[in-house]
C-alpha positions, -999 to +999 in steps of 0.1 A: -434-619-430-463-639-416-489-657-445-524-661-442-534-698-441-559-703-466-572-743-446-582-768-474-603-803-459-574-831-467-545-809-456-524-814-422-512-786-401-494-778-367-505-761-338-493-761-300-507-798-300-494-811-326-500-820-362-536-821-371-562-834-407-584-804-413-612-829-416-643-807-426-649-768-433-684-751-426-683-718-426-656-706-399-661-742-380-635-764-391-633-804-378-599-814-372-577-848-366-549-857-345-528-894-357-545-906-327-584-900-338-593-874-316-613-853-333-623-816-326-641-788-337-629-751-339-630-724-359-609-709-387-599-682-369-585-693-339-564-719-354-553-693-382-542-670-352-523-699-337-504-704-368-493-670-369-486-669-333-462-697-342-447-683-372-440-648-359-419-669-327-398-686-353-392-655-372-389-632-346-377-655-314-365-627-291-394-608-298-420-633-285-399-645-251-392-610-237-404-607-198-440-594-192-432-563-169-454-582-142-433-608-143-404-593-132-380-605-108-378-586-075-345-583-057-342-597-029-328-570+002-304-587+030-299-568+062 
């Protein structure tokens, strides 16, 4: 079962870039921090969805990496 994330300023999280310092919260705009001292701004929500995303593909692997049906491989026809 997928959590909510309830962000608190001081706290360090993961997304697809890496780990990150919730820096500031206003609001749904949150300021974040990479080790490197890039610093962004985003909201709540999208980085709340991203977590999910990435706890639903740990829970449920084969689930997220199934082929799109317009991805699929054509065969290819020899005459």
């Amino acid at each position: 079962m997928v959590k909510e994330t309830n962000f608190e300023i001081g706290q360090t999280y993961t997304n697809r870039k890496g780990t990150y310092k919730v820096v500031a919260i206003d609001g749904n705009v949150m300021h974040i921090s990479w080790k490197d001292g890039q610093e962004v701004a985003t909201t709540v929500t999208l980085q709340s969805r991203i977590l999910k995303h990435i706890q639903l593909e740990l829970e449920e692997p084969t689930v997220t990496k199934a082929v799109s049906p317009r991805k699929r491989a054509s065969a290819a026809v020899s005459i």
